[in-house]
N, C-alpha and C positions, 0 to 999 in steps of 0.2 A: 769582581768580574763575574759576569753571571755567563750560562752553559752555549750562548750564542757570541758573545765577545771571544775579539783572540786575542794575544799577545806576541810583538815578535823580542819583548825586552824580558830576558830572565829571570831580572831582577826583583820583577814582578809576581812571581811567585813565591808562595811561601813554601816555610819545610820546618819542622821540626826533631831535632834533633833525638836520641832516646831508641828505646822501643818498647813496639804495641804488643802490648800480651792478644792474643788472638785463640782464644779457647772455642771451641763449636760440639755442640752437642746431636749430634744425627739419631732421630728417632724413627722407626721401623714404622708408623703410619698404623691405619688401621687392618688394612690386609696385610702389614708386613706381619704385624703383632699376631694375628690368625696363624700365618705361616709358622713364625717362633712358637708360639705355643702348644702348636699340634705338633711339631717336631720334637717337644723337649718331652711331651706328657704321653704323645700315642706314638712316636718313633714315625712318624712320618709326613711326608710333605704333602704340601696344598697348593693346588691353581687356584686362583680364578676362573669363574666360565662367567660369559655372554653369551643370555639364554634368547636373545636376539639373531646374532650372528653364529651362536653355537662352537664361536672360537676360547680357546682357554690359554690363560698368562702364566708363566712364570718367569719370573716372581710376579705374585698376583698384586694385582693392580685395584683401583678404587673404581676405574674407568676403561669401558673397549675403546681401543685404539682405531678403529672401524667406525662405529657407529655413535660414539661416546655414552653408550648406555651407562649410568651406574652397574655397578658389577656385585651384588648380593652372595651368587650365589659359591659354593669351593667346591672343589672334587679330588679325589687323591691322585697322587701324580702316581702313575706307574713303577715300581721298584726299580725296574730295568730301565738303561737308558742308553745313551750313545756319546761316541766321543767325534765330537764338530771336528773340532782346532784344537792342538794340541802346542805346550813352549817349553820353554827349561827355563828355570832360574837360577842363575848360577853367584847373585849378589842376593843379601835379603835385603827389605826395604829401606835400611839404614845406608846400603852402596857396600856393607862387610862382606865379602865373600863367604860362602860356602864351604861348609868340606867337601859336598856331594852335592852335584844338583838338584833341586825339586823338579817335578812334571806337571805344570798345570796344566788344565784342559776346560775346554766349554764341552760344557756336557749338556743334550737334548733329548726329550724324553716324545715319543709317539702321538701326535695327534696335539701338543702342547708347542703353542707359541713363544718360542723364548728357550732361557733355559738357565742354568749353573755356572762360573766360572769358580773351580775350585783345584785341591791337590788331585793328580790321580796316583795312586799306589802301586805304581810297578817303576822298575826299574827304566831309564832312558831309552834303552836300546829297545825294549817292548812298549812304549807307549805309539799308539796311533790312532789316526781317523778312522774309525767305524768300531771301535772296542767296543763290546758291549761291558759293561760297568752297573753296580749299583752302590748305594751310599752305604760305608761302615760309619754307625752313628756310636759316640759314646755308649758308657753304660748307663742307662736309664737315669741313676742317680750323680751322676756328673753332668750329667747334659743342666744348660742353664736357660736356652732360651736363644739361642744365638747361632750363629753360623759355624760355629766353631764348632758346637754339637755333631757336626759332619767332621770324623776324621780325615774322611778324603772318601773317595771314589774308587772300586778295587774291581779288578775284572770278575764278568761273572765265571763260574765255576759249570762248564757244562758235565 
């Protein structure tokens, strides 16, 4: 049966019985890879800019979402940032509950398109919109290259 034919007889379909092993491997790209690197070796993070539209991405991108320029160039993302949206999670990703909830937050940084969804480290009843926040990263030599290197997001300290 080919993808224009229909069928109203079931029968007609096939099925195999079993199952598919389904493994996927997700790669960081080449700006992602930029990102990773400067976070694990200099502690800190990287847009993209388009040096066209003078807009910048995070998480950076290969491509302006504006103009489609190729995106060459990075600039450091700001230390300090802001708290978008804020949630709780009170199952981790398996459905097991919690002892305590987590805070996650989208975090957005000035002048940068885009932004962070990660942990923020304060307690439930203190997390909100407009927190100013910046990232506690591992210690230098545990950071590996990945998202994780960011413990979380902790209020700034005025």
């Amino acid at each position: 049966m080919t993808f224009l034919e229909r069928t109203t007889d079931a029968r007609r379909f096939r099925q195999w019985e079993g199952n598919v092993e389904a493994d996927y491997i997700y790669t960081s790209g080449v700006a992602g890879e930029r990102f990773f690197v400067a976070l694990r070796d200099d502690g800190k993070m990287l847009a993209s800019r388009c040096t066209a539209c003078g807009l910048d991405y995070l998480p950076p991108r290969l491509f302006c979402e504006d103009c489609f320029l190729e995106l060459t160039e990075f600039v450091d993302v700001p230390p300090e940032g802001r708290v978008a949206a804020v949630t709780m999670a009170h199952l981790d990703r398996r459905g097991t509950p919690l002892s305590r909830p987590q805070v996650w937050a989208l975090v957005t940084f000035e002048g940068i398109r885009g932004g962070l969804v990660h942990r923020l480290l304060v307690p439930p009843a203190k997390a909100r919109v407009g927190l100013a926040v910046r990232a506690k990263l591992k210690a230098r030599g545990d950071r590996v290259g990945a998202i994780t290197d960011i413990e979380g997001f902790e209020p700034v300290r005025s």
